[in-house]
C-alpha positions in Angstrom: 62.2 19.8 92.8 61.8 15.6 93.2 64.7 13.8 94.4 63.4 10.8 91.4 63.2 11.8 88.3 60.3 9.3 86.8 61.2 7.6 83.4 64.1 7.5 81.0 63.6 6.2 77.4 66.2 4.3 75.6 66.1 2.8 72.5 67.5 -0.9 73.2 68.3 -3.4 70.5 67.5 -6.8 70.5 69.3 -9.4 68.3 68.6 -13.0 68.1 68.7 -16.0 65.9 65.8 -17.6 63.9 66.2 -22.0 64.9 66.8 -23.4 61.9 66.8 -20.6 59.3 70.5 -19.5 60.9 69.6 -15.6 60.4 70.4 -13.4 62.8 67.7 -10.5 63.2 68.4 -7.3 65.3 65.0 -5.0 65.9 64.3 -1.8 68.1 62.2 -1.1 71.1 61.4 2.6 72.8 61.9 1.6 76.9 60.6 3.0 79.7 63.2 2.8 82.3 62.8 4.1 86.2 65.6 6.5 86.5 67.8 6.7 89.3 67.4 8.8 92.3 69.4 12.3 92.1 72.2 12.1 93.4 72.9 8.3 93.2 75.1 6.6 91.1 75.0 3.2 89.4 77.8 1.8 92.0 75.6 3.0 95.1 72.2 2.1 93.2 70.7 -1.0 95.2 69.3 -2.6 92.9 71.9 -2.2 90.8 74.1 -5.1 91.5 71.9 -7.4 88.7 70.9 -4.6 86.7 74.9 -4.3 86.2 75.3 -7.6 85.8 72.8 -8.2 82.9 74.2 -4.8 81.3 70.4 -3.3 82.0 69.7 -0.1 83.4 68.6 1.0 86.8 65.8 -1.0 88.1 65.7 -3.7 85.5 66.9 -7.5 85.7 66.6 -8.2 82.0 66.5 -5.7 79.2 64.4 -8.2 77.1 62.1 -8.8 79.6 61.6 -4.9 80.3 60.8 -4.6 77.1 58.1 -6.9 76.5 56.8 -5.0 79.9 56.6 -1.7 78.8 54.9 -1.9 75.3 51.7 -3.2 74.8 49.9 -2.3 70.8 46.9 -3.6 72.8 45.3 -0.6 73.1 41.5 0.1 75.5 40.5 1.3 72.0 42.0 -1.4 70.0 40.3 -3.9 72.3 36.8 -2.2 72.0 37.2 -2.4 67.6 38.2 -6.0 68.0 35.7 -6.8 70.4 32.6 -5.1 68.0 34.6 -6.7 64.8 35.0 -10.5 66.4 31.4 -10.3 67.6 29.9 -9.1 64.7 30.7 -11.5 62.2 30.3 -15.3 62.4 33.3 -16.2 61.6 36.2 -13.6 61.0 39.7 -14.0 59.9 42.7 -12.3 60.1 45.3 -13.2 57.5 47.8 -12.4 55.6 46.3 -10.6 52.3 42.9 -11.0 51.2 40.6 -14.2 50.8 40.8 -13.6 46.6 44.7 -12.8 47.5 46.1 -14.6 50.0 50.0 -13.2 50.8 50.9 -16.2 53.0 50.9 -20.1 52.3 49.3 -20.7 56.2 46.4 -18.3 55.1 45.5 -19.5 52.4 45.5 -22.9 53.5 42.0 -21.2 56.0 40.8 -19.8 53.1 40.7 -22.5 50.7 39.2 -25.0 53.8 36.5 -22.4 54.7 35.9 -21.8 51.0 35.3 -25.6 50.6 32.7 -25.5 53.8 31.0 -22.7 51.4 30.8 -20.6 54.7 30.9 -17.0 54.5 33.6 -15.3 56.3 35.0 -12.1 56.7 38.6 -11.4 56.2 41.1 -8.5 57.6 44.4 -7.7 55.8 47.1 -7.8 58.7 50.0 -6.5 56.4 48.1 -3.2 56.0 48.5 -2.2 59.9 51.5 -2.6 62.1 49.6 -1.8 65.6 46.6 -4.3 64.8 48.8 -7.3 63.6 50.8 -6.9 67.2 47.6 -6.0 69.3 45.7 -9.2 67.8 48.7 -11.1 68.9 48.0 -9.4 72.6 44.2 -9.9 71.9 44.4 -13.8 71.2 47.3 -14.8 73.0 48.4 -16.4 69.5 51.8 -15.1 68.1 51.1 -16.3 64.6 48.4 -15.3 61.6 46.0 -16.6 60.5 43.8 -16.3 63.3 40.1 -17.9 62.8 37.4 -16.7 65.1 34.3 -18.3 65.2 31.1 -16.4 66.9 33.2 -13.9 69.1 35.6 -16.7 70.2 39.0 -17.4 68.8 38.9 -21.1 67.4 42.8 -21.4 66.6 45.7 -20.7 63.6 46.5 -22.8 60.8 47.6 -26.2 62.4 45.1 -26.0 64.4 42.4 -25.4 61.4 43.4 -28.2 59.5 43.4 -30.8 62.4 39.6 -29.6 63.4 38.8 -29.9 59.9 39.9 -33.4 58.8 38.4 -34.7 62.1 34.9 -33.1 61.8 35.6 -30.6 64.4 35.4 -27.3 62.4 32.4 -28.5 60.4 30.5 -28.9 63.4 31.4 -25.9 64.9 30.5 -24.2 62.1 27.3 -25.8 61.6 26.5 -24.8 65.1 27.7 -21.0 64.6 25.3 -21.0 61.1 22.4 -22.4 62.9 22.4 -19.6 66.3 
């Protein structure tokens, strides 16, 4: 029998406050903790000294930052669907609700400025799946939706959409993506 047993899960909570809202939100994560060696116990441990000190188990400095570690909705197969969907499309959103129903005031803000560009688009309901809203966030290095991509490449959120628009930027980029 191993002297290390590999992995403990624990179900850790994490509570924080929304700036300016003054909510306080707690959610769950499954963790993936290395356990102890047999044998050994938290006092002896030594790297134990900080993981005591920041309350986290064996082997961890931060409990929020283990976290973030040891999930990732960013799946190899997730990646390959996004990849074919981003590429196969001009331009492709992913929103909040539909583009005849938009669920969010930021996504239809996209739709309305890609509806006055008369471009076609394609859009993706986030709401309706859990793992692809986080993996897109993974995917894009964006935390937010909407998410505009244009030819394969992801141009930017909301903000970012508006700006591009009322300098000329999107139109030309869209252009370009219409013409190749």
């Amino acid at each position: 029998m191993s002297s290390v047993r590999a992995f403990e899960s624990r179900i850790i909570p994490s509570t924080f406050s929304t700036s300016g809202v003054g909510k306080t939100v707690t959610s769950h994560a499954l963790v993936h903790y290395p356990k102890r060696p047999l044998g050994t116990s938290p006092l002896t441990s030594p790297l134990t000294s900080t993981a005591l000190a920041n309350n986290a188990p064996y082997g961890c400095r931060s409990r929020r930052i283990a976290s973030l570690r040891c999930f990732s909705a960013l799946t190899p197969e997730l990646k390959t669907t996004l990849d074919k969907v981003v590429t196969s499309h001009k331009v492709v959103l992913f929103m909040k609700g539909t583009k005849e129903f938009p669920q969010c005031g930021f996504s239809n803000t996209v739709v309305q400025i890609l509806n006055s560009l008369n471009v076609p688009f394609e859009t993706f309901n986030i709401l309706e799946n859990e793992l692809l809203r986080q993996g897109l966030k993974e995917y894009s290095s964006w935390p937010t939706f909407p998410q505009l991509y244009i030819e394969g490449e992801f141009f930017g959120g909301c903000d970012i959409t508006i700006d591009a628009y009322k300098n000329g930027q999107l139109q030309e980029v869209l252009e370009k993506a219409m013409c190749s």
